[in-house]
C-alpha positions as CSV (number, residue, x, y, z in Angstrom):
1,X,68.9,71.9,73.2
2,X,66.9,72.6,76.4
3,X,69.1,70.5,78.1
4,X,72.3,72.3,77.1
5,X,70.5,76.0,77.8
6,X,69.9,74.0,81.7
7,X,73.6,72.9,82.2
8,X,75.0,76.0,81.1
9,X,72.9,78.0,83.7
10,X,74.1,75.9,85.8
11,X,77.7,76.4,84.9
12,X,77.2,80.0,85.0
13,X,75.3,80.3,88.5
14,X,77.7,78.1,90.0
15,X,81.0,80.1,88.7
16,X,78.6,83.2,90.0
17,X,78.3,81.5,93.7
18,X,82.0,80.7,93.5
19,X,83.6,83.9,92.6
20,X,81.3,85.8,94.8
21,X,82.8,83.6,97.7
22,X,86.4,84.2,96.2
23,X,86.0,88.2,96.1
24,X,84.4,88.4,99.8
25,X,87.5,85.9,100.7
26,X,90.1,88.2,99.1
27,X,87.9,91.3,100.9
28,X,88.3,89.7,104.0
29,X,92.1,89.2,104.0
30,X,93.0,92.6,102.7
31,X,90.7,94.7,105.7
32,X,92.8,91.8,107.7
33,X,96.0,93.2,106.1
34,X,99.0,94.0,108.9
35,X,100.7,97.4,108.8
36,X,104.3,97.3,107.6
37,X,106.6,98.7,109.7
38,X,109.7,100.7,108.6
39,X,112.2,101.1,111.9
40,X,115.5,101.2,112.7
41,X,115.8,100.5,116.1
42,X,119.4,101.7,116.7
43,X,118.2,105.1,115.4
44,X,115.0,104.9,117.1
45,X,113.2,105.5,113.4
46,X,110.1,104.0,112.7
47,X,107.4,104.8,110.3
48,X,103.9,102.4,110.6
49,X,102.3,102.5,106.9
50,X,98.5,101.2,107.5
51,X,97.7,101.7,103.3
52,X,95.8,98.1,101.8
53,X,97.4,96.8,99.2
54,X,101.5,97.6,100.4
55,X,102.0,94.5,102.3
56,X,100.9,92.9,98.6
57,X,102.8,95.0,96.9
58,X,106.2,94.9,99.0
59,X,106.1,90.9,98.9
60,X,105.0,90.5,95.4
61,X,105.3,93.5,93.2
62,X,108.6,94.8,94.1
63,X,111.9,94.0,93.2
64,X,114.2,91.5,95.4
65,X,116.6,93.2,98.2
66,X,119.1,93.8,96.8
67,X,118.1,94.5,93.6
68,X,119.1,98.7,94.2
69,X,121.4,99.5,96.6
70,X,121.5,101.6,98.9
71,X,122.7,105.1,97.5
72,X,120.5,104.6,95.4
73,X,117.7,104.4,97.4
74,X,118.7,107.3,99.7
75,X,119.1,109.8,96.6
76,X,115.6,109.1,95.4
77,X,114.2,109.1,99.0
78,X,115.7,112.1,99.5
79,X,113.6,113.8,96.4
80,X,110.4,111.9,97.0
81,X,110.3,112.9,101.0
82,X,110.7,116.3,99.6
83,X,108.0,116.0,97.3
84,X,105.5,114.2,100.0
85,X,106.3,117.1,102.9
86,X,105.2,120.0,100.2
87,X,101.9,118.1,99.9
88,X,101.2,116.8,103.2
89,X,102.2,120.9,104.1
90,X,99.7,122.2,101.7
91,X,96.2,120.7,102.1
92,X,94.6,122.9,100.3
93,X,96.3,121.9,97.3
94,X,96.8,118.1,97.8
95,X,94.5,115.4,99.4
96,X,94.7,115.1,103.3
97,X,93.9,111.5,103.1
98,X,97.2,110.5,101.3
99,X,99.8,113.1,102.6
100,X,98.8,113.0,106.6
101,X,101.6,113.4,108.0
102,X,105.3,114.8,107.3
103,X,107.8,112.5,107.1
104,X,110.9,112.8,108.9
105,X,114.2,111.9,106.7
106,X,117.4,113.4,107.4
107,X,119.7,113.0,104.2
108,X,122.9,112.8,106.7
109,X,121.8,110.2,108.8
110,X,122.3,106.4,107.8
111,X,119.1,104.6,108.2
112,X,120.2,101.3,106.4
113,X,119.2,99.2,103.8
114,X,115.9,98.2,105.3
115,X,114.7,101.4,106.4
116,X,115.3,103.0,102.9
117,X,113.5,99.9,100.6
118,X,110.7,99.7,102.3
119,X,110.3,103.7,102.4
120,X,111.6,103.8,98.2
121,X,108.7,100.8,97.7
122,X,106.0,102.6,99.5
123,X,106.6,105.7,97.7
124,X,106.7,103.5,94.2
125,X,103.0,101.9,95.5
126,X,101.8,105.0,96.7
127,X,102.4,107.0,93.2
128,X,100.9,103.6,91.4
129,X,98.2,103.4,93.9
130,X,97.3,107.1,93.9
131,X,98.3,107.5,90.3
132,X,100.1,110.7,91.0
133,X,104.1,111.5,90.2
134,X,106.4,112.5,92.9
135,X,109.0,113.6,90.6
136,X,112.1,111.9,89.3
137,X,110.9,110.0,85.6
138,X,108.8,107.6,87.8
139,X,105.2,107.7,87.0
140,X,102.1,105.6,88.1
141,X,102.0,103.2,84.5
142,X,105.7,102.7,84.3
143,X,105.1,101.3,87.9
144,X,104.0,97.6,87.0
């Protein structure tokens, strides 16, 4: 019985060791993480989103290209840009750490396909991320 109690600490300390070396791993390559970029160079549009987790998130949480297109996106960019520039205009009333700065989408201008699903799938990570609703029947745990 001794014997048993041994091996399974052990077990134990060495699934400890590993896992700690697993989490300081994963640590290491999300502070490591590169911004995503959101530009249009024709239009000379870019937004630089520097938030852990969206590279993650764009790649492996979000549906394919394709999978909306793109009137779709623009409609509910349109309302969720509209919900973001209230907050990121009202510090008071919403955190300055999410909504820094305004962001600058005019509905009559065609940004393309790119532009508009990476800006939809940052504003899907963000409300999942920041567990906060931006309007339009999208909330945070709807968002897996």
């Amino acid at each position: 019985m001794k014997f048993i109690k041994q091996i399974l600490f052990i077990l134990c300390a060495t699934f400890l060791f590993v896992s700690c070396g697993t989490l300081q791993k994963n640590e290491k390559q999300v502070s490591k993480e590169k911004p995503v970029v959101i530009a249009n160079d024709s239009l000379a549009y870019e937004i630089i989103i520097i938030d852990i987790g969206f590279n993650y998130f764009l790649n492996a949480i979000a549906q394919p290209k394709g999978f909306y297109n793109q009137n779709y996106l623009e409609v509910r960019n349109r309302a969720w840009v509209t919900s973001w520039n209230i907050r990121a205009q009202n510090p008071i009333a919403y955190n300055q750490n999410i909504y820094e700065n305004n962001i600058d989408y005019q509905p009559n201008i065609d940004y393309g396909y790119d532009v508009n699903y990476k800006l939809f799938n940052y504003f899907l990570f963000a409300q999942r991320k920041y567990k906060m609703s931006l309007g339009g029947g999208f909330r945070a745990n709807r968002l897996n």
